[in-house]
Each structure stands twice: as structure tokens, then as C-alpha cells.
N, C-alpha and C positions, 0 to 999 in steps of 0.2 A: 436399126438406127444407123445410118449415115457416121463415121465419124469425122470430128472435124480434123485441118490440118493441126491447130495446135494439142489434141488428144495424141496424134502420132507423133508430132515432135516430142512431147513428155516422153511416149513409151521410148524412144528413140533415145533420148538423154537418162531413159533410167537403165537402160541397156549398156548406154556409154560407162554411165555409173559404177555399175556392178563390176564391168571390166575393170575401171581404176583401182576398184577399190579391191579386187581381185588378186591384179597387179602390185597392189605394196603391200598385200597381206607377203605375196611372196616373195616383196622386198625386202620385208620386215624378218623374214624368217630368214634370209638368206644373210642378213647386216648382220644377225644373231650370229649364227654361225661360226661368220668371218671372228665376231668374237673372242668367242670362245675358241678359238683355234688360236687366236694371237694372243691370248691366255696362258694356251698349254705351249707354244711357241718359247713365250718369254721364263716360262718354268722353266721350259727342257735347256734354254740360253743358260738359267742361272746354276742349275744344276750340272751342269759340263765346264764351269769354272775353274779354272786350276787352282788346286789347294799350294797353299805356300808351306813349302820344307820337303814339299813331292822330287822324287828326281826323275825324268822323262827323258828316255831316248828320242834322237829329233826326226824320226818316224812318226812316233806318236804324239809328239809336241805338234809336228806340221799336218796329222791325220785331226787335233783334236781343235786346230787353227779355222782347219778346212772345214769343219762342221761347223764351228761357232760363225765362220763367215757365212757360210749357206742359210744359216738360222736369222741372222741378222738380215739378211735379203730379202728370205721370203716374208721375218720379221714387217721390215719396208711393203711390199706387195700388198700385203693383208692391211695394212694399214692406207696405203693409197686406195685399196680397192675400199675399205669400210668409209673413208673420205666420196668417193663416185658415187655408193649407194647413199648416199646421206642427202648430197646433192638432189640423185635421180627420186628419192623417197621425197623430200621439196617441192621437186619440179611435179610428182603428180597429185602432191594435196593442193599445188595450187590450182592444176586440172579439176578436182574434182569443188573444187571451191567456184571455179567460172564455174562448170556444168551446174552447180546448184543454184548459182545466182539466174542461170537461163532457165532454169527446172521455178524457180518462182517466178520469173518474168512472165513463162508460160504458161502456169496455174494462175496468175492473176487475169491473161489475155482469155484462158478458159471461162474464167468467173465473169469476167465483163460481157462474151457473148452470152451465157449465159441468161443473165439479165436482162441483156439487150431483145432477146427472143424472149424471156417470159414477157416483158411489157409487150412484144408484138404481139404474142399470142392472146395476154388481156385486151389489149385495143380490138385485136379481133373478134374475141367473144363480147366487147362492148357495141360494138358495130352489129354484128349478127344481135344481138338482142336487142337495140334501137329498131332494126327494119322488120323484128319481128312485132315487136309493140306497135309500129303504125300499120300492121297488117289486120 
């Protein structure tokens, strides 16, 4: 059987589909991630605190400065990156939200040919069975 255009637009949109949704499962996994990283970031931050009554040579004072800076940065990174995916993870529910609104557009344009060809088909077997009865 023939298929029609809107049967391949469907498969076509469900193709798209699966991609999207493909897409933010591995957005989803990677937002986690980032997480969990700026988690164990902000542990390792508070744990590298300097205790009050400590006395620190300023090697160590300026080695333990240098890390807590480095921490807070990537601190920052992880947080503007967890911001990007949140966006990007947005931008494609709203993708897969058109793709489903045209995935019913085009289920309904199916159902109406549909239709449209069984009444043809009835009117034809009413016809053929009219010019058989005056035969």
C-alpha cells in the first residue's frame, strides 16, 4: 500500500522526536552532574576554611588563598554552566512540544483522508451495485 505524505511526515516527526528527547535525557544527565560537582566543590570550599587561633606561614596562607580562589571560580563555571543547560533543557521541551502539536496536526490530516477515502470507497461500491441491479 502506497503511503501517504502525511504517514511519512509522522514517521518523520517521530524520528525528530526521539532525537529531542534523546537530547535532554543527556541534558538531564549532564545538569546532574554539574550538580553534584558544585556540591562537592562547595564542601571542599568550606572545608579548606581557616580555623581561627591557627598560625600559618604566609606560603601557606597565600598557597591556601590560591586554592580557595581557584575553588570559587570553578565554583562560578559550574554554576553559569548548570544556568546554559537549564536554558538549553527549555529550549528543547519546547521543540519537542511544537514537534507534538504537528505530530497531532498530522494524525488528525491522516484520520480525515482517511474518511474521506472510505466514503469514496462506499460511494463506489454503491454505484457498482446500482449498475449491477439494472443489469
Amino acid at each position: 500500500m502506497k503511503k501517504s505524505k502525511y504517514e511519512i511526515l509522522s514517521k518523520l516527526k517521530k524520528i525528530k522526536k526521539n532525537k529531542l528527547v534523546s537530547s535532554l535525557g543527556t541534558l538531564n544527565r549532564e545538569k546532574n552532574k554539574i550538580k553534584r560537582i558544585n556540591i562537592e566543590l562547595k564542601e571542599m570550599l568550606d572545608d579548606s576554611s581557616l580555623s581561627i587561633g591557627e598560625t600559618f606561614n604566609s606560603s601557606s596562607l597565600k598557597q591556601i588563598s590560591s586554592f580557595r580562589k581557584n575553588l570559587q571560580e570553578k565554583i562560578s563555571i559550574s554554576k553559569n554552566r548548570a544556568a546554559h543547560l537549564s536554558k538549553e533543557i527549555d529550549s528543547y521541551l519546547g521543540e519537542i512540544n511544537k514537534v507534538n502539536k504537528q505530530q497531532e496536526k498530522i494524525n488528525e490530516k491522516i484520520n480525515k483522508e482517511l474518511v474521506i477515502s472510505e466514503k469514496i470507497k462506499e460511494q463506489r461500491e454503491s454505484i457498482n451495485f446500482k449498475l449491477k441491479n439494472y443489469q
